[in-house]
RODO-2510 file (C-alpha; in nm, 4 decimals, decimal comma):
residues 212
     n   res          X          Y          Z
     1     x     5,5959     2,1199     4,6445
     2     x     5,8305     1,8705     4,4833
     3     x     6,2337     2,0385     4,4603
     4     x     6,4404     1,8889     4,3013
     5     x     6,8463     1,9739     4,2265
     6     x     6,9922     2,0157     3,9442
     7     x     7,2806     1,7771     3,7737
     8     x     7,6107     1,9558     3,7728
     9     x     7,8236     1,7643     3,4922
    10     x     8,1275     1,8702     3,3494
    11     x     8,3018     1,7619     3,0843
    12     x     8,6357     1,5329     3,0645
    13     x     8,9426     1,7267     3,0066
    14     x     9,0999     1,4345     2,7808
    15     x     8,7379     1,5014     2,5888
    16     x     8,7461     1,8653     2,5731
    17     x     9,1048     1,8329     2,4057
    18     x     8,9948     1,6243     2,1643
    19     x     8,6783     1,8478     2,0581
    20     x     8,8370     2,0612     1,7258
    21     x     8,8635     1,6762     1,5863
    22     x     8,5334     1,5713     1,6388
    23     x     8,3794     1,8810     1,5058
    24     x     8,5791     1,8386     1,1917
    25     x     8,4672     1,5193     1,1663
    26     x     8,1160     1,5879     1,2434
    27     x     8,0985     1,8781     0,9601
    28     x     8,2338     1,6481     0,7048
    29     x     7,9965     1,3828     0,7112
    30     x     7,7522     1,6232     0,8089
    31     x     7,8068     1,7619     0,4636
    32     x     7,7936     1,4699     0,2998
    33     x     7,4223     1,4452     0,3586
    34     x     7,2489     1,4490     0,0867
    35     x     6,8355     1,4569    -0,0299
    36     x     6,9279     1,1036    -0,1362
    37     x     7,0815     0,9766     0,1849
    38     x     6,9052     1,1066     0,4498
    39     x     6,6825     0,8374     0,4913
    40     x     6,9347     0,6168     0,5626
    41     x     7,0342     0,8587     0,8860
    42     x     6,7070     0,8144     1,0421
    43     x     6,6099     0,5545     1,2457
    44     x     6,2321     0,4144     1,2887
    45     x     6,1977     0,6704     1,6010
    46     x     6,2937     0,9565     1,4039
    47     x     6,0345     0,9160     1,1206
    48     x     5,7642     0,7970     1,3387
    49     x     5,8126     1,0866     1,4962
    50     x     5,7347     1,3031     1,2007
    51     x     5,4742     1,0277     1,1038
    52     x     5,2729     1,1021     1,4144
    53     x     5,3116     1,4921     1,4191
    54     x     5,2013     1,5560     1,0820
    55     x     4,8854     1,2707     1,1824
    56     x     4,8274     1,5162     1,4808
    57     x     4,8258     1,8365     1,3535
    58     x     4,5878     1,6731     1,0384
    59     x     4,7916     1,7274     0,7107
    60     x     4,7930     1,5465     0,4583
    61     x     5,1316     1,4459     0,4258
    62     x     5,4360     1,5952     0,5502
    63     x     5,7814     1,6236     0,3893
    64     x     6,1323     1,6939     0,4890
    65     x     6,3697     1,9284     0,1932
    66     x     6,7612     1,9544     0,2360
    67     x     6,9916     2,1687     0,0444
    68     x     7,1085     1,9746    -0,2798
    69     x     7,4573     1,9985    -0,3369
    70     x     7,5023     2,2284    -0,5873
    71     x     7,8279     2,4719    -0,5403
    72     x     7,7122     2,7988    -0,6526
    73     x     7,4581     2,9125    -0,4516
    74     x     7,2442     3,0443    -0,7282
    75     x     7,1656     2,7155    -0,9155
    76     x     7,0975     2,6088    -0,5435
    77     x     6,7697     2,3832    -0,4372
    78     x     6,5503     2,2634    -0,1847
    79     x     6,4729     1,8816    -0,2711
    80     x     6,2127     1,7069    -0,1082
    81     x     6,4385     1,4100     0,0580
    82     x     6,1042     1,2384     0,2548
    83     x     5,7472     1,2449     0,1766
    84     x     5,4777     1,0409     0,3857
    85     x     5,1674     1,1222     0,1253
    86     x     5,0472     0,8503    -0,1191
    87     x     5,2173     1,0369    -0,3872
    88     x     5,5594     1,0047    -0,2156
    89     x     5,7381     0,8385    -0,5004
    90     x     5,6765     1,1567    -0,7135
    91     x     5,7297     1,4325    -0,4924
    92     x     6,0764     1,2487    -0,3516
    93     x     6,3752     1,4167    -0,5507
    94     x     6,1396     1,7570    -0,6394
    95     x     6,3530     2,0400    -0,6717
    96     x     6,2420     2,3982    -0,5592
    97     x     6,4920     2,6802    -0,6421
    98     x     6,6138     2,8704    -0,3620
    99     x     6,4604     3,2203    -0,5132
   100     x     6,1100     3,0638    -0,5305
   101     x     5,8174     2,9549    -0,2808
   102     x     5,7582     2,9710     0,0985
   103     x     5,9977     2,6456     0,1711
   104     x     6,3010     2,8648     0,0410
   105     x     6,1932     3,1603     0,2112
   106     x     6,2012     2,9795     0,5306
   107     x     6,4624     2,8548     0,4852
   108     x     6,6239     3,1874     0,4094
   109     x     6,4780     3,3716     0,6763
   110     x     6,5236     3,0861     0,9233
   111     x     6,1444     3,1836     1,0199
   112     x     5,8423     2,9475     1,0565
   113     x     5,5315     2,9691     0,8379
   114     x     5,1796     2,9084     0,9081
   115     x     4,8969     2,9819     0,6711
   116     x     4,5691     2,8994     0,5247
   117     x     4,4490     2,9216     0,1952
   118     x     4,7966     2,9364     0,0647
   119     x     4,7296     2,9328    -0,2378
   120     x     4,6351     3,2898    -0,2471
   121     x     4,9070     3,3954    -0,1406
   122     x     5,1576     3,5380    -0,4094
   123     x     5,4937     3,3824    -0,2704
   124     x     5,3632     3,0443    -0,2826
   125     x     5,5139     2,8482    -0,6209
   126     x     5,2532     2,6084    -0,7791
   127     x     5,4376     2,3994    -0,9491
   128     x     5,4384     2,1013    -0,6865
   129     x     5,1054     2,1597    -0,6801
   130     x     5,0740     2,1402    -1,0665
   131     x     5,2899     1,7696    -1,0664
   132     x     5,0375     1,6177    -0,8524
   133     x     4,7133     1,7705    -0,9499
   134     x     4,6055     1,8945    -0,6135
   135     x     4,6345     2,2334    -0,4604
   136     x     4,8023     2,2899    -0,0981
   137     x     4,5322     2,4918     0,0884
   138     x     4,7278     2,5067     0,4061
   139     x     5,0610     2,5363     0,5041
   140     x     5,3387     2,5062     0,7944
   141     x     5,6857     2,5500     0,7179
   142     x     5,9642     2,5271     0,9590
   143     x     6,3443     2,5467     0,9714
   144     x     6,5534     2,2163     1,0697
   145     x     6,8836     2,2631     1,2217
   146     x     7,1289     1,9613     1,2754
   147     x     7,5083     2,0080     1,3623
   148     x     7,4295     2,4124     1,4732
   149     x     7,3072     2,4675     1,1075
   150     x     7,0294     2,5443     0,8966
   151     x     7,0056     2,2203     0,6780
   152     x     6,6407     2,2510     0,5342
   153     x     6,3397     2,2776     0,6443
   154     x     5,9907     2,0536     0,7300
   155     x     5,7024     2,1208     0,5961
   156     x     5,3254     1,9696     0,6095
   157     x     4,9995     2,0526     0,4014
   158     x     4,6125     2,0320     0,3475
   159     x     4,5219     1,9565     0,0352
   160     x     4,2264     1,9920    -0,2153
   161     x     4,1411     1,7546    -0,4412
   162     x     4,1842     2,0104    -0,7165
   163     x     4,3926     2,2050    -0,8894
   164     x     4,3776     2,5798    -0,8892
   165     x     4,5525     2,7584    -1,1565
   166     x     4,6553     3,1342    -1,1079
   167     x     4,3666     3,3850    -1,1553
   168     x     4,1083     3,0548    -1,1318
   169     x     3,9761     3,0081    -0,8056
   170     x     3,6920     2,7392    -0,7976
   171     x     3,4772     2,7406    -0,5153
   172     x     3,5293     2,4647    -0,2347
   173     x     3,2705     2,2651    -0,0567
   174     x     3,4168     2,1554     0,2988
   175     x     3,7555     2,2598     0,2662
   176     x     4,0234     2,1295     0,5162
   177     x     4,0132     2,2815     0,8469
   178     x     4,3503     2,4726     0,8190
   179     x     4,6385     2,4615     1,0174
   180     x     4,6337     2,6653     1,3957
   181     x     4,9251     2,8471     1,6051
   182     x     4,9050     2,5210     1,8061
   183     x     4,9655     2,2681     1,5100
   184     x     5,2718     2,4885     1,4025
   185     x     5,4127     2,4545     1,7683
   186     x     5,3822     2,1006     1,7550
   187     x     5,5843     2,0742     1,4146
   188     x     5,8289     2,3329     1,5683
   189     x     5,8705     2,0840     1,8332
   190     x     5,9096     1,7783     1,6006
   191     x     6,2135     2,0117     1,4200
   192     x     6,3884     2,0262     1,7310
   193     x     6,3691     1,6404     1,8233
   194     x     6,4467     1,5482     1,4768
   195     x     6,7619     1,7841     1,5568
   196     x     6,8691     1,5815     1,8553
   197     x     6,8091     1,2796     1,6941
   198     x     6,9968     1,3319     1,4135
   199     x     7,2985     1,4990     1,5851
   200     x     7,3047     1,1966     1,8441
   201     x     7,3227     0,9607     1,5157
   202     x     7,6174     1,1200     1,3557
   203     x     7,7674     1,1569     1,7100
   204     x     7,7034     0,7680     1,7392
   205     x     7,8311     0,7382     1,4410
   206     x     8,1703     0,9111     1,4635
   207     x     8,2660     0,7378     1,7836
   208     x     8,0821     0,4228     1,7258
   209     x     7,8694     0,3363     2,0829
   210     x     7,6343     0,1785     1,9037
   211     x     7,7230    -0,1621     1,6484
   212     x     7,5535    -0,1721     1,3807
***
């Protein structure tokens, strides 16, 4: 059996005094991310990264939603601020209010969400749905965290290429396969490397390492 030890470092005293400044500085920018920016915080890694997960787990597309900016928290969205489907351009900028649909209840709850035929289920809000003229039959929604905070969450689909209004369900001939404990791990553990990632950006960022 390989051992191995473990690496003991600790941190600079000069460092440690400085900390209260960088974590002021690091929740100020980190609060001015916005739906509309946060592409431009993520590097080719970081979206690859989601490119691949949502590829492996077999959705459709795949879509990270921040908080907008709004200041009172109950005219407060989710907005889709990255889409990988073919109907990206659309769905980019959707707003979901925070009292509506699984993605705010996630977020809320700070809970991931797995489920097929979504549809049916009477939290879901159609109205993405209805904008694109297809209906999400499954579902994973999970929280994502950057700077020790909820921010958003990710979320990936299955879709059929119809549109199911309420009280209307039109049967399906080979419907997607539907989304497994597994898959949702795997998107759990995309969350948490698209946390790292970003925090090491804005980290990067504040004491510039990196020239860019």
């Amino acid at each position: 059996m390989n051992s191995s030890t473990r690496a003991n470092f600790l941190p600079n005293q000069q460092f440690v005094q400085l900390r209260p400044i960088l974590q002021d500085h690091l929740t100020k920018i980190a609060n001015a991310i916005t739906p509309s920016n946060f592409v431009s915080i993520c590097d080719r890694v970081a979206l690859q990264l989601l490119q691949n997960s949502f590829e492996q787990v077999g959705a459709s597309e795949g879509s990270i939603w921040l908080l907008d900016s709004a200041k009172h928290s109950e005219a407060r969205n989710l907005v889709v601020a990255y889409n990988t489907g073919p109907n990206a351009k659309k769905i980019q900028g959707f707003k979901q209010p925070l009292n509506k649909g699984i993605v705010s209840l996630t977020l809320a709850t700070e809970q991931a969400f797995v489920e097929n035929n979504v549809y049916k289920n009477a939290k879901y809000s159609p109205i993405l749905d209805r904008n694109v003229g297809r209906t999400t039959h499954a579902m994973i929604v999970v929280p994502l965290y950057f700077l020790n905070q909820v921010r958003g969450v990710i979320s990936c689909v299955q879709l059929l290429d119809v549109l199911i209004e309420k009280g209307k369900v039109i049967p399906i001939e080979n419907p997607p396969s539907g989304f497994t404990p597994s898959d949702l791990g795997v998107i759990e553990t995309t969350a948490a490397a698209m946390r790292n990632l970003i925090d090491y950006r804005l980290v990067d960022t504040t004491i510039g390492w990196t020239r860019h």
